[in-house]
Backbone of each chain as ProteinMPNN parsed JSONL, in Angstrom:
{"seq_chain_A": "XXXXXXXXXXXXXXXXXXXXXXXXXXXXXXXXXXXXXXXXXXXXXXXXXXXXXXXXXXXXXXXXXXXXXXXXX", "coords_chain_A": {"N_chain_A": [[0.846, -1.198, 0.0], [0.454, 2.479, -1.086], [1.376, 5.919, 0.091], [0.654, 9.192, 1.405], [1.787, 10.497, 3.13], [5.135, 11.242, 4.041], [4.572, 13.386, 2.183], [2.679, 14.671, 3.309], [3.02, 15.386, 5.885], [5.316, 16.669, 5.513], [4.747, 19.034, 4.286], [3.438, 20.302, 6.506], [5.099, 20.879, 8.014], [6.222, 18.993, 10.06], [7.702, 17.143, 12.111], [8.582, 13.518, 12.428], [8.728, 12.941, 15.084], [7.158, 14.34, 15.917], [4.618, 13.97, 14.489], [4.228, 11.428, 14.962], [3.56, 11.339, 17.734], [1.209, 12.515, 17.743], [-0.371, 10.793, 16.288], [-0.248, 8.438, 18.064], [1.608, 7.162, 18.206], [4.822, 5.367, 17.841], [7.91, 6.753, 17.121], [9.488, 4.99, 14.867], [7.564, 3.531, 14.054], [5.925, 5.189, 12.511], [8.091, 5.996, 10.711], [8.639, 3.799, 9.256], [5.704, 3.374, 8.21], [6.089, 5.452, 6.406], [8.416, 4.744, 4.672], [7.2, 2.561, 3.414], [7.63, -0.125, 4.776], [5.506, -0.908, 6.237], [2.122, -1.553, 6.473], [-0.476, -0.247, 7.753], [-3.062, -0.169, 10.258], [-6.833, -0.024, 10.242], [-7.947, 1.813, 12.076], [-5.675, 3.268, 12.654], [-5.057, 4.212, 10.286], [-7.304, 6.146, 9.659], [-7.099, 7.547, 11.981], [-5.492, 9.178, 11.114], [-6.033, 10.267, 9.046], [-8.218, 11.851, 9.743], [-6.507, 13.477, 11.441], [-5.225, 14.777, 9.401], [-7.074, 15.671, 8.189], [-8.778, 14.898, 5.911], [-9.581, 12.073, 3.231], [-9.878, 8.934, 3.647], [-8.471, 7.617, 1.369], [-7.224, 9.283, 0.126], [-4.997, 9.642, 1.5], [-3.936, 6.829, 1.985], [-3.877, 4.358, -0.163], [-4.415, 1.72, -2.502], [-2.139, -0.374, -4.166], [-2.203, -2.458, -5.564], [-4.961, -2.376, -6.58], [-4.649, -0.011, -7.755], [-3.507, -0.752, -9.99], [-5.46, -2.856, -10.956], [-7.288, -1.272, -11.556], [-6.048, 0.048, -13.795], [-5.889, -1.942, -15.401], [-8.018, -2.858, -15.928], [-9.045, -0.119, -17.552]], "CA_chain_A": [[0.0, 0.0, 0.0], [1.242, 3.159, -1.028], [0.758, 6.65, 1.646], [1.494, 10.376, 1.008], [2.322, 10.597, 5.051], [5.746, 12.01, 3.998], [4.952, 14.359, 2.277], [1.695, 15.891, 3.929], [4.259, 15.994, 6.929], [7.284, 17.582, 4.83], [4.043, 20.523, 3.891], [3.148, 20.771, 7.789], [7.039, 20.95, 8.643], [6.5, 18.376, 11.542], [8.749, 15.995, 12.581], [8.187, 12.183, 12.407], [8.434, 12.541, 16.264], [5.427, 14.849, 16.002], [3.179, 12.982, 13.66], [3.772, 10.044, 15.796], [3.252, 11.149, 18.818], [0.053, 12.984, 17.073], [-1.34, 9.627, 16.155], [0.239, 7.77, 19.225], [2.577, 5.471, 17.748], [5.831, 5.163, 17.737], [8.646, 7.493, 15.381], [9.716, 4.05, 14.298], [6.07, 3.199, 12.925], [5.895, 6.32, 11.506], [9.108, 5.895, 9.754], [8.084, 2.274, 8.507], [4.413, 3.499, 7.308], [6.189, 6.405, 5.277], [9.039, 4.117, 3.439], [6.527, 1.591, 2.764], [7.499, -1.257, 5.248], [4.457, -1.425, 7.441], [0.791, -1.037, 6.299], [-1.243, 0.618, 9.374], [-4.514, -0.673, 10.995], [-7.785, 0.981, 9.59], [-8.358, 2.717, 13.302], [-4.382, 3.95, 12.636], [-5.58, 4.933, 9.066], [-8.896, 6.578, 10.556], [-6.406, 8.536, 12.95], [-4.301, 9.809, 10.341], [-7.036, 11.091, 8.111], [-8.546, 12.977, 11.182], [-5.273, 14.322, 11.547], [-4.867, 15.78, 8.504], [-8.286, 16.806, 7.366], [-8.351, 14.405, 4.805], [-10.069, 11.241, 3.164], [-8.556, 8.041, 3.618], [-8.029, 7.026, 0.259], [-6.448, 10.164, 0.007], [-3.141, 9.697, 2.367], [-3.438, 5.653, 1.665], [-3.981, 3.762, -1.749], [-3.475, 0.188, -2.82], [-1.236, -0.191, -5.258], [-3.139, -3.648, -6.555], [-6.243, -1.656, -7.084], [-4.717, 0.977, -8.682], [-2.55, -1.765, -11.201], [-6.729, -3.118, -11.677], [-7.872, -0.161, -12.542], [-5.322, 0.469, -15.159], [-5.937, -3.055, -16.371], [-9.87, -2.52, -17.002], [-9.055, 0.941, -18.363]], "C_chain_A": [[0.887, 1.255, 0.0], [0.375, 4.608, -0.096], [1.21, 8.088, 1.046], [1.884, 10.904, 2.623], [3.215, 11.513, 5.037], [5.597, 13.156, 3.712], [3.686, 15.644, 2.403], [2.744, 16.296, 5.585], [4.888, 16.812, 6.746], [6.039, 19.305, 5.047], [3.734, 21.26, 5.156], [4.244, 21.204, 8.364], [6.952, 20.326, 10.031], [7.476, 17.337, 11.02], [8.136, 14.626, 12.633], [7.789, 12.106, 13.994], [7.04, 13.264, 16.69], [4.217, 14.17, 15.744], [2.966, 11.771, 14.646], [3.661, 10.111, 17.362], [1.848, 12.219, 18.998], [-0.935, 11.999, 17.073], [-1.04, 8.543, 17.225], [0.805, 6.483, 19.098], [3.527, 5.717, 17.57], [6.793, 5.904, 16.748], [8.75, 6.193, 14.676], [8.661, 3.787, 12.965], [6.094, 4.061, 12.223], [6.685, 6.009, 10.102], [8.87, 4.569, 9.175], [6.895, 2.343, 7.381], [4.927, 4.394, 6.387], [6.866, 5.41, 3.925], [8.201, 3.16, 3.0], [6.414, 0.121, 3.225], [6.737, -1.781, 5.919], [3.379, -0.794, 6.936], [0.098, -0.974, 7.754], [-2.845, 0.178, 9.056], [-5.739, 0.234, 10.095], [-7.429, 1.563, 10.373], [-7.088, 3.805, 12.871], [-4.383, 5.352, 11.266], [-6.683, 6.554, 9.048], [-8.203, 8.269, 11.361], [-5.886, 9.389, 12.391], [-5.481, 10.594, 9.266], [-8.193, 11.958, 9.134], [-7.722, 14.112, 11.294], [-5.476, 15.792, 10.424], [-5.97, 16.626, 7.91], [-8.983, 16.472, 6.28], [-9.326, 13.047, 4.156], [-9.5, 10.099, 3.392], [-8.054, 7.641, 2.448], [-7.422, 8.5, 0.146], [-4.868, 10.639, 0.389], [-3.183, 8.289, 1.456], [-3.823, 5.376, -0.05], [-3.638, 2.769, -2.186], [-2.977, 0.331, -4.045], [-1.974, -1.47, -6.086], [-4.083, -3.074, -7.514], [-5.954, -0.823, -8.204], [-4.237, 0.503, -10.363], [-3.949, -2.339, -11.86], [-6.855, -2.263, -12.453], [-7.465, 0.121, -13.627], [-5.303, -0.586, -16.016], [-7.68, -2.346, -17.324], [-10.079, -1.359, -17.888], [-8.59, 0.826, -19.789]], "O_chain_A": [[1.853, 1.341, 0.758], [-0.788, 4.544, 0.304], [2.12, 8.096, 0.217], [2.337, 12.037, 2.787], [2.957, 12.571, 5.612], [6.082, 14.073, 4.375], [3.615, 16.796, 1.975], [2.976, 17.396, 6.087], [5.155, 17.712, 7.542], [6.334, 20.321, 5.677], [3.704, 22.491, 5.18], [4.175, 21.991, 9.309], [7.436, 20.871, 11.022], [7.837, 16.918, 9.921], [6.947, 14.665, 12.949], [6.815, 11.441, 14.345], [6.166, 12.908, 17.48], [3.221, 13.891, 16.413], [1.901, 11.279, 15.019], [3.672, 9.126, 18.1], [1.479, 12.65, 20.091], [-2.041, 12.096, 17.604], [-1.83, 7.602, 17.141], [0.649, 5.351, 19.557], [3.493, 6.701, 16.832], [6.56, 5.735, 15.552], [8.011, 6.176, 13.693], [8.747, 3.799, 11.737], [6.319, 3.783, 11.045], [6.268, 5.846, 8.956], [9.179, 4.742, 7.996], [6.857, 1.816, 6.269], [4.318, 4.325, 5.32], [6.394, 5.237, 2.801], [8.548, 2.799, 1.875], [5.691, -0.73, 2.706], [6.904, -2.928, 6.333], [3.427, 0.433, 6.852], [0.31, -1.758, 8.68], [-3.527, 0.197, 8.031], [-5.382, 1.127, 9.326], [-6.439, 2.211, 10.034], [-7.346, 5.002, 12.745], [-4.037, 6.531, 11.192], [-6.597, 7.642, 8.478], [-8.575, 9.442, 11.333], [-5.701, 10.464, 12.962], [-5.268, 11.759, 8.928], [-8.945, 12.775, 8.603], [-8.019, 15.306, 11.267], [-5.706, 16.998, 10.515], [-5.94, 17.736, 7.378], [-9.684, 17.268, 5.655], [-10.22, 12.979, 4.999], [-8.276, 10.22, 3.337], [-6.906, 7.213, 2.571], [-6.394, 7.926, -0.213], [-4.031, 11.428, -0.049], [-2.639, 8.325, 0.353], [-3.987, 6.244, -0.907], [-2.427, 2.671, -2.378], [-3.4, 1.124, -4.886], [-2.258, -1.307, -7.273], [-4.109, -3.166, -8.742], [-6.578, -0.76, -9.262], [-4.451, 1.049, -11.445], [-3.954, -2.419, -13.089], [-6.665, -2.252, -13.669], [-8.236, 0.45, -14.528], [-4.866, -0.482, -17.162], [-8.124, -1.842, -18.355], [-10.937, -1.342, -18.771], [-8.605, 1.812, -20.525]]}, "seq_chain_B": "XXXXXXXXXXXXXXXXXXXXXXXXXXXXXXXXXXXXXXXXXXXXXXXXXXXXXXXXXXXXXXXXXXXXXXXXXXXXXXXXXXXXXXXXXXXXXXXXXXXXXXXXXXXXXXXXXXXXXXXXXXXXXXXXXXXXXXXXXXXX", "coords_chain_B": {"N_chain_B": [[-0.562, 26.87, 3.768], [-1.252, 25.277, 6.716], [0.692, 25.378, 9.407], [0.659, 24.512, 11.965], [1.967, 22.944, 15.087], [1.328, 19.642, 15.611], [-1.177, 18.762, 18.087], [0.053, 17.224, 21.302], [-0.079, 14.176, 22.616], [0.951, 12.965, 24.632], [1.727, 10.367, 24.347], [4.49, 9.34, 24.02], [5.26, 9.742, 26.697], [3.949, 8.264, 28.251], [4.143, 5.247, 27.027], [6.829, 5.479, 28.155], [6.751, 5.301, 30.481], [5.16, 3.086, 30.977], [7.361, 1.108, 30.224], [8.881, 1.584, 32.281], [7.439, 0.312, 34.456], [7.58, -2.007, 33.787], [10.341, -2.819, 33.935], [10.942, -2.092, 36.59], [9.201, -4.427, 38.142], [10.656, -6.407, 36.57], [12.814, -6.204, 37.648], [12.531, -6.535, 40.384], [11.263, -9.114, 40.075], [13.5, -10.502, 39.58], [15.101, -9.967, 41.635], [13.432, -11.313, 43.808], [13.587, -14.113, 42.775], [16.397, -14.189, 42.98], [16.896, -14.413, 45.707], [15.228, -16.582, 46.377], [16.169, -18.904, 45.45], [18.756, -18.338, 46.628], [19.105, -17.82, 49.182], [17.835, -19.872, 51.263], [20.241, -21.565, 51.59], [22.359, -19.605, 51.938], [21.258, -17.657, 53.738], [19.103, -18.606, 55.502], [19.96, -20.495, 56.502], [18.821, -22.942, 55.473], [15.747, -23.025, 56.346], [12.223, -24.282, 56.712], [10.255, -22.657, 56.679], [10.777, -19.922, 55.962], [11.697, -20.39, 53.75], [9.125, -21.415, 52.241], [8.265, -18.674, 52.473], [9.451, -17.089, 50.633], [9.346, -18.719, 48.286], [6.863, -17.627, 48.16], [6.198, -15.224, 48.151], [8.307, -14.838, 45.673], [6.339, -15.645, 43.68], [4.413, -14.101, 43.862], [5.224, -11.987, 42.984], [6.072, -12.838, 40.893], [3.566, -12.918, 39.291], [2.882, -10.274, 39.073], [4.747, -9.186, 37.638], [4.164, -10.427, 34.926], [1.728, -9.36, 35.187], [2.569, -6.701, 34.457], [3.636, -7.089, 32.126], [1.787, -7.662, 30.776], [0.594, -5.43, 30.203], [2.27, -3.697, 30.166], [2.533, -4.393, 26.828], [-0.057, -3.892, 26.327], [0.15, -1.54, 25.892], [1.518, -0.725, 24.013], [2.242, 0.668, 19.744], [1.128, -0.493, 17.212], [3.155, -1.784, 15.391], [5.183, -1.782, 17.089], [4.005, -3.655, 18.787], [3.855, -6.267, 16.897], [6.308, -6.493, 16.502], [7.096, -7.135, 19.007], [5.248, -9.242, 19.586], [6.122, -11.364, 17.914], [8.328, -12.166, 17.854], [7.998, -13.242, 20.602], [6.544, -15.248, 19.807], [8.165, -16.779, 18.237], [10.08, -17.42, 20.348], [8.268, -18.693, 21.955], [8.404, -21.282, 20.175], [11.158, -21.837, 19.918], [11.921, -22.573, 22.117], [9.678, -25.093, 23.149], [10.507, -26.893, 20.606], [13.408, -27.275, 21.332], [13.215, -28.108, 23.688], [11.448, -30.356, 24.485], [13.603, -32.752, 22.98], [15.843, -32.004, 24.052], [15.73, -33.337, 26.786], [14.936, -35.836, 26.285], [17.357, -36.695, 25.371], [18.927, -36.25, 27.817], [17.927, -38.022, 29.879], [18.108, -40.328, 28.551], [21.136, -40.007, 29.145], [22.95, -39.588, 27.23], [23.718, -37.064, 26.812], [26.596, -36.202, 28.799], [26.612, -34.115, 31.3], [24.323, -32.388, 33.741], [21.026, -31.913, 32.883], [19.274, -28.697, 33.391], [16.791, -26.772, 34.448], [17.186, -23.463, 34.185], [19.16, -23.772, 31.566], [17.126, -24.185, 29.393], [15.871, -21.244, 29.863], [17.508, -19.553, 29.931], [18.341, -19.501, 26.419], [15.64, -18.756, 25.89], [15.621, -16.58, 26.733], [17.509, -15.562, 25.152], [17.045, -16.593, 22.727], [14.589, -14.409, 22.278], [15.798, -11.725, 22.364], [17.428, -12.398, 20.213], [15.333, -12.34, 18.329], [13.777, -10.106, 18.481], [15.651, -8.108, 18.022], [15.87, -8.476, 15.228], [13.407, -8.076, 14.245], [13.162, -5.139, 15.195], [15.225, -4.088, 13.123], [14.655, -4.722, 11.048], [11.953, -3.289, 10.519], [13.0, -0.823, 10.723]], "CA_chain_B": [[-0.596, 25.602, 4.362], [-1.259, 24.75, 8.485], [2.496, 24.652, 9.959], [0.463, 24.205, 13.398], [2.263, 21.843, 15.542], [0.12, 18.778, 16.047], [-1.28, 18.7, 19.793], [0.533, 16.416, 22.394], [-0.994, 13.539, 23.454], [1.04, 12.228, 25.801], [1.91, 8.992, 24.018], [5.789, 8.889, 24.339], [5.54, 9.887, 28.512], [2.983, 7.066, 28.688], [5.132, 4.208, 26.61], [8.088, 5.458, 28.969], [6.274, 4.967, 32.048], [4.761, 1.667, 30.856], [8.6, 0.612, 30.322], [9.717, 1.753, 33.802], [6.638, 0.146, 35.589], [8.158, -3.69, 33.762], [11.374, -2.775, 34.331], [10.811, -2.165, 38.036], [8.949, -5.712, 38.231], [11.649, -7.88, 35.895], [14.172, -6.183, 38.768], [12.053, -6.911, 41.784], [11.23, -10.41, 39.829], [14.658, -11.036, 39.486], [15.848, -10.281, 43.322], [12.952, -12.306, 44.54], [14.197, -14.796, 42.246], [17.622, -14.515, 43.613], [16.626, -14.76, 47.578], [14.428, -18.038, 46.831], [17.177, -19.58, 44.866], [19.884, -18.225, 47.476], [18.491, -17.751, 50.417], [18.101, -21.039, 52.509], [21.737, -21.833, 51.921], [22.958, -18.308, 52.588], [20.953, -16.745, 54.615], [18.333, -18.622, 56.669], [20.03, -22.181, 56.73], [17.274, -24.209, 54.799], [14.153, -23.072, 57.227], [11.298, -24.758, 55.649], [8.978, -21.811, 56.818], [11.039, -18.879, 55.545], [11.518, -20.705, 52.261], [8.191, -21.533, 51.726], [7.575, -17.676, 52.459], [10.398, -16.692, 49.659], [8.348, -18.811, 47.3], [5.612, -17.272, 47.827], [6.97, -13.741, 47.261], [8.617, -15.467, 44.326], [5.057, -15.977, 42.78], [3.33, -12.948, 44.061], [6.429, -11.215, 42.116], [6.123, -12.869, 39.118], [2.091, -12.116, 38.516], [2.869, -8.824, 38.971], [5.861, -8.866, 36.25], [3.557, -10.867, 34.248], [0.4, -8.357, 34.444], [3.271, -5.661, 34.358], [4.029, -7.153, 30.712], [0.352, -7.468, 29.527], [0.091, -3.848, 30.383], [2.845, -2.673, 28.699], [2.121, -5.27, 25.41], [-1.576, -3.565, 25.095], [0.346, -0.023, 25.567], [2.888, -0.32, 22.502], [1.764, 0.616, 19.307], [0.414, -1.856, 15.882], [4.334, -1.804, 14.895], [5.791, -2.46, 18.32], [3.423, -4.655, 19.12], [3.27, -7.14, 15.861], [7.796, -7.081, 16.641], [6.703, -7.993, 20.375], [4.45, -10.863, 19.479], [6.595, -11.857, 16.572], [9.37, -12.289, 18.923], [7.496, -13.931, 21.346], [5.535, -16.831, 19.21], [9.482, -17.571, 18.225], [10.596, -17.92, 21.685], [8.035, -20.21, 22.665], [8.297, -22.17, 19.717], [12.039, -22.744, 20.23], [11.316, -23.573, 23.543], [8.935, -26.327, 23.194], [11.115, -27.664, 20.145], [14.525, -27.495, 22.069], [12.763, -28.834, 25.282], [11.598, -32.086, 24.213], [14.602, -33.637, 22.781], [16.407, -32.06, 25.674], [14.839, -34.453, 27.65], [15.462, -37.036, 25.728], [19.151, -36.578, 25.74], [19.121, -36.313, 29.29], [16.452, -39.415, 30.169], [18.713, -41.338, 27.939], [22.186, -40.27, 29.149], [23.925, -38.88, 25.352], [24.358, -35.685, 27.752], [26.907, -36.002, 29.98], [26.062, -32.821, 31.979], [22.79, -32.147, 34.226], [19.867, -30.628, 32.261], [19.077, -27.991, 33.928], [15.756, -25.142, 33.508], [17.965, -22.68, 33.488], [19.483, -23.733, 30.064], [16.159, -23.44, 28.724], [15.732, -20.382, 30.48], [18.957, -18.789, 28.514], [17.824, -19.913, 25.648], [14.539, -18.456, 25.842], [15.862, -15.158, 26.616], [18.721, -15.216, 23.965], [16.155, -16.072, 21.098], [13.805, -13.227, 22.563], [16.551, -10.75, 22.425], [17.998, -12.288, 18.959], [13.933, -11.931, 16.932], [13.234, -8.553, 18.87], [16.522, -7.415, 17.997], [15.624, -8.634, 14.398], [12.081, -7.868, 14.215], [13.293, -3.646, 15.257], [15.973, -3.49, 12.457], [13.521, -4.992, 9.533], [11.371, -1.968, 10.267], [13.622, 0.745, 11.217]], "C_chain_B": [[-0.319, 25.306, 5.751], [-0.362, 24.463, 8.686], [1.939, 24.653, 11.72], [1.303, 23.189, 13.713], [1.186, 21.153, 15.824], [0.09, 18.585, 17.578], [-0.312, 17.314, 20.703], [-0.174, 15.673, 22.71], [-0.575, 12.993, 24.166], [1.464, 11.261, 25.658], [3.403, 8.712, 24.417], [5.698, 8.74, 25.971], [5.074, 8.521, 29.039], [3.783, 5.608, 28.258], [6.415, 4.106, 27.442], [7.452, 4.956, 30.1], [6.038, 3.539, 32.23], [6.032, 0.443, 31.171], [9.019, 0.368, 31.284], [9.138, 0.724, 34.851], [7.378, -1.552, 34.885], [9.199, -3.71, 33.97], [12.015, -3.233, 35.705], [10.361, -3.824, 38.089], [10.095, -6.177, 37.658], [12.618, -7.236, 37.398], [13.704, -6.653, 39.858], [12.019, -8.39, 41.609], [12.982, -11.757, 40.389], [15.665, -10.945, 40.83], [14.986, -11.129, 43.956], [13.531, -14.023, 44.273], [15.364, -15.512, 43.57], [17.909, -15.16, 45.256], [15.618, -16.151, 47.683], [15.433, -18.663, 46.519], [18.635, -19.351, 45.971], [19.796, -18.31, 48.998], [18.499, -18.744, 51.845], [19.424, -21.657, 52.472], [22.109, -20.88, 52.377], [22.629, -17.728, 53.464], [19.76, -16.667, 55.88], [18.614, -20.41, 57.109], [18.835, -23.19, 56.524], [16.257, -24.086, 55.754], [13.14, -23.406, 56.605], [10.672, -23.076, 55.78], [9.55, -20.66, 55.988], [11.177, -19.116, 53.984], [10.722, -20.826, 51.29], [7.851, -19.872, 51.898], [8.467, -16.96, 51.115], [9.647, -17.075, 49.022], [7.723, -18.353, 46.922], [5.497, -15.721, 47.788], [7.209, -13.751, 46.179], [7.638, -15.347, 43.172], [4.783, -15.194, 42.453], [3.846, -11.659, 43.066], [6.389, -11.349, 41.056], [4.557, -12.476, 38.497], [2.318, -10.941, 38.761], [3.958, -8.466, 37.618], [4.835, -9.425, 35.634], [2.196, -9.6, 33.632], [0.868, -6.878, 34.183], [3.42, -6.077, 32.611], [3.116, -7.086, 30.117], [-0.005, -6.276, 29.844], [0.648, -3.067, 29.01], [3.142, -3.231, 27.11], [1.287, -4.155, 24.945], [-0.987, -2.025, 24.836], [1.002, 0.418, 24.406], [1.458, -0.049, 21.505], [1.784, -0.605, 17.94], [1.77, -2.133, 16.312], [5.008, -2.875, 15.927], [5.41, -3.662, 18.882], [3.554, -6.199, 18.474], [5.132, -7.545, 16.319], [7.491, -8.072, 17.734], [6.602, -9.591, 20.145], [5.25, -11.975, 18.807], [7.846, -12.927, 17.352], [9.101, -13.419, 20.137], [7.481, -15.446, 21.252], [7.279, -17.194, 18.735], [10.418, -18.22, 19.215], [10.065, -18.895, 22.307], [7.98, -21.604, 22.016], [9.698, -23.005, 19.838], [11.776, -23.392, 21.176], [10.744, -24.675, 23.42], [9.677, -26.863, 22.184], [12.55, -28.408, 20.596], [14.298, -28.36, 23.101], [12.531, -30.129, 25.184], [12.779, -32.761, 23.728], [16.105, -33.471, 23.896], [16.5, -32.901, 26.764], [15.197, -35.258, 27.345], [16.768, -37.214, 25.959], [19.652, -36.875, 26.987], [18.555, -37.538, 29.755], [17.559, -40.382, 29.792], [20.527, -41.609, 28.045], [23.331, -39.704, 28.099], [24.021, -37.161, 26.426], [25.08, -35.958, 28.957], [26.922, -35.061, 31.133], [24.348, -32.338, 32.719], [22.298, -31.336, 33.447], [19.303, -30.064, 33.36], [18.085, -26.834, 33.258], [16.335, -24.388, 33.027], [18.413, -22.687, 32.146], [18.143, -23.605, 29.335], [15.751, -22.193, 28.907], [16.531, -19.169, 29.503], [18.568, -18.77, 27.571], [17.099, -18.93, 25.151], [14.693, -16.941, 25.399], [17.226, -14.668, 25.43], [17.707, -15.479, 22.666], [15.065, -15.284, 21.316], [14.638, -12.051, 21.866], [16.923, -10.393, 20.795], [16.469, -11.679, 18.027], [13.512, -10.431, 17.587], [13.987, -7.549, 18.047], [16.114, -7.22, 16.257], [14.266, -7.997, 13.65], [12.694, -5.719, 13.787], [13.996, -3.395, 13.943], [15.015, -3.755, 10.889], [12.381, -4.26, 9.498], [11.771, -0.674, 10.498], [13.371, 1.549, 9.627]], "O_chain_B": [[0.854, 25.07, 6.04], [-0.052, 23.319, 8.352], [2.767, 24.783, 12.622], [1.543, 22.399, 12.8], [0.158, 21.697, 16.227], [1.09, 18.308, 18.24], [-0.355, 16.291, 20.02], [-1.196, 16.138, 23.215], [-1.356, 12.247, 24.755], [1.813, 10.749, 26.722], [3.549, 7.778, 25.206], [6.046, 7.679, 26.489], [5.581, 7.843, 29.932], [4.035, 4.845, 29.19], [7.05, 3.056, 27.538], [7.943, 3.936, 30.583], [6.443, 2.848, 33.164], [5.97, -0.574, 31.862], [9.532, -0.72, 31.546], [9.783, 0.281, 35.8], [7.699, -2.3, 35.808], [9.499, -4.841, 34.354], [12.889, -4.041, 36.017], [11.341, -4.568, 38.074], [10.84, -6.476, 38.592], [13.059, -8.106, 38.148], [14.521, -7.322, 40.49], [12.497, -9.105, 42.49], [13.302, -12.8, 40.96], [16.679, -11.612, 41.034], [15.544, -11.859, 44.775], [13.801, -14.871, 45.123], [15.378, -16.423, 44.398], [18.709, -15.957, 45.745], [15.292, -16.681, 48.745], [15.867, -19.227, 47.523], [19.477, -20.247, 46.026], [20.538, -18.93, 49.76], [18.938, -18.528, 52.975], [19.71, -22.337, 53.458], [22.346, -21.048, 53.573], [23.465, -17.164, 54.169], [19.443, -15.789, 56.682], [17.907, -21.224, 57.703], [18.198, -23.938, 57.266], [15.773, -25.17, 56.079], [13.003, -22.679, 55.621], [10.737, -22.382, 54.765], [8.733, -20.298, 55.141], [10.866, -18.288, 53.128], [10.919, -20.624, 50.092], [6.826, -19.686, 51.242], [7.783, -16.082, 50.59], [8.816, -16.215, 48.73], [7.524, -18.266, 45.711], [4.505, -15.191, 47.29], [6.652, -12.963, 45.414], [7.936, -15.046, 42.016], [4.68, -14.924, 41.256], [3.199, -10.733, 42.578], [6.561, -10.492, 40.189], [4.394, -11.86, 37.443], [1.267, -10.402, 38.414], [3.812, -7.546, 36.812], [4.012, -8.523, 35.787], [1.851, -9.175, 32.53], [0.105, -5.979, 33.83], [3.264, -5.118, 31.855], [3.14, -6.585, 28.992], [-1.213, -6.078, 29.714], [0.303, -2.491, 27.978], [3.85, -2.609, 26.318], [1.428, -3.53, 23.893], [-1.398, -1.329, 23.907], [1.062, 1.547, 23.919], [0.283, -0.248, 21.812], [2.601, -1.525, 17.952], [1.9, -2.654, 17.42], [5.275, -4.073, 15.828], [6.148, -4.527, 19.353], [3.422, -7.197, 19.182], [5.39, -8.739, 16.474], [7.537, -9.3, 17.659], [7.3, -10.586, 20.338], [5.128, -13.18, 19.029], [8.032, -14.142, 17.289], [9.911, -14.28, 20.48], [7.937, -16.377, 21.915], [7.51, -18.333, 19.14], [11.215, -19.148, 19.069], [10.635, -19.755, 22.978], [7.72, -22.67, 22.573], [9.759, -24.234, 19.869], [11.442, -24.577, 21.211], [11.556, -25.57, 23.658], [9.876, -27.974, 22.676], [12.857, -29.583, 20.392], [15.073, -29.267, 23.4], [13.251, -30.989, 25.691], [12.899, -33.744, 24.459], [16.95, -34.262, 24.315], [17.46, -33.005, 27.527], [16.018, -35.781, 28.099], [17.172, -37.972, 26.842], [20.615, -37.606, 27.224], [19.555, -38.13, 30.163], [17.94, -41.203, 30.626], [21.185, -42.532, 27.565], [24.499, -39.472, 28.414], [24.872, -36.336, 26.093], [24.504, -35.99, 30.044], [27.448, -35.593, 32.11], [23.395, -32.006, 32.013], [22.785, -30.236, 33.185], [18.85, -30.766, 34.265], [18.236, -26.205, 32.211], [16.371, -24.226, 31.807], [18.136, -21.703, 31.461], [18.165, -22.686, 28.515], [15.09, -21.826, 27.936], [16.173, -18.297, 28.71], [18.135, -17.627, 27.429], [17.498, -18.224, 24.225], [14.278, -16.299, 24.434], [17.628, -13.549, 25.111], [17.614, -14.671, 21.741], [14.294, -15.403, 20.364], [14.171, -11.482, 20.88], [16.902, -9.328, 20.178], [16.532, -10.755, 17.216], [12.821, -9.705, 16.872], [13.514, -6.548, 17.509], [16.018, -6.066, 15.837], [14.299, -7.498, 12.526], [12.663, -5.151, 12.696], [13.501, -2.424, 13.372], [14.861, -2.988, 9.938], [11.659, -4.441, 8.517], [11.087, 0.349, 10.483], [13.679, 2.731, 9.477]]}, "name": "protein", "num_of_chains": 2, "seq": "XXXXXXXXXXXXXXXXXXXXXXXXXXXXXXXXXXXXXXXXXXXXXXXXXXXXXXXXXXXXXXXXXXXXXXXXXXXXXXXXXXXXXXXXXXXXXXXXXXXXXXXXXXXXXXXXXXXXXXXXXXXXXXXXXXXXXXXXXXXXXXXXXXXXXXXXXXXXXXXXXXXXXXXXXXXXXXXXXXXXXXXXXXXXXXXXXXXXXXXXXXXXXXXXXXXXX"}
C-alpha cells in the first residue's frame, strides 16, 4: 500500500516525532508506514485522516487496485 | 498551508512509564528470584517456613511482572506490538522444540552434563533478544 504521510508531513514541517506522537505510535512506525514497510490498521488509518483533514483514500492507496484499474481501463 | 504543531498527546511519557513500571517488576522479579534460589543456603540455613515464604513472594512477584508485561504489550503501538508478538511466538516455539529432545538426551544419558531449567531459560531469553533485535531493524 502506497501513503502520502511524507509528504503531507514535509508541507506541515512536523517531525516524524510529532506525527507520531500525534497519532500515538511510535517514530519508528511512523518511519516504517512512510518508506513503505508497514501497512497501518484501519483505526491507525482513521487517525491519520482525522489528523490531517483528509479522506482516507487520500493519504493511503493500494497499489493492486490501482494496477486493476489500469488493467480494465 | 497549516504549519500548526500537532497537539501532544502524551503517548511517548505514557510508553516510557509503561517501560519503567516492567522494568521495576523484571528487577524486583529477578531479586525475589535470587533470595528463593539463594536464600536457605545463605541466609536462613534451609528453614522450611522462611523458604516456603520466599516462594511465595517469588510468585506474588512474578504475577505482577507478568500483568506488568500485559500492560505494557496492550500499551505499545500496531508496529511495536506485531515485533513484540513476533518475537514472542518464536521464543516459545524454540522452547517447546529445544525442550523435548532435551529431555530425551538427558532421560537417555547422550548428555553427559545435568539438564538444567535454566538452560532453557537462557535460551529463551537469547532467542527473545535475537527476533526482537531482528524484528526492530527490519522496520527501522
Amino acid at each position: 500500500m502506497k501513503n502520502r504521510l511524507k509528504v503531507l508531513r514535509a508541507e506541515r514541517n512536523w517531525t516524524q516525532a510529532e506525527l507520531a506522537n500525534a497519532l500515538e505510535v511510535s517514530r519508528q512506525t511512523v518511519n516504517a508506514i512512510e518508506t513503505g514497510k508497514f501497512d497501518p490498521s484501519l483505526q491507525l488509518a482513521f487517525r491519520a485522516s482525522r489528523l490531517f483533514g483528509m479522506r482516507i483514500e487520500e493519504i493511503f492507496h493500494d497499489e493492486d487496485h490501482s494496477n486493476l484499474a489500469t488493467e480494465v481501463r | 498551508m497549516n504549519q500548526a504543531k500537532p497537539k501532544d498527546t502524551g503517548y511517548q511519557s505514557r510508553t516510557f512509564k509503561s517501560l519503567g513500571r516492567l522494568a521495576f517488576w523484571a528487577g524486583a522479579w529477578l531479586a525475589a528470584t535470587a533470595l528463593m534460589k539463594f536464600g536457605p543456603r545463605l541466609l536462613w540455613n534451609k528453614d522450611v517456613l522462611l523458604t516456603l515464604l520466599a516462594v511465595c513472594v517469588n510468585v506474588c512477584v512474578g504475577i505482577g511482572l507478568i500483568l506488568a508485561q500485559k500492560r505494557y504489550i496492550s500499551e505499545l503501538d500496531e508496529l511495536q506490538k506485531k515485533i513484540y508478538l513476533d518475537a514472542l511466538a518464536i521464543t516459545v516455539g524454540v522452547a517447546v522444540i529445544v525442550a523435548i529432545p532435551y529431555s530425551v538426551l538427558h532421560t537417555y544419558a547422550v548428555i553427559s552434563f545435568q539438564a538444567d531449567v535454566s538452560h532453557l531459560l537462557e535460551l529463551m531469553s537469547l532467542t527473545f533478544l535475537v527476533s526482537f533485535f531482528y524484528g526492530s531493524v527490519r522496520y527501522r
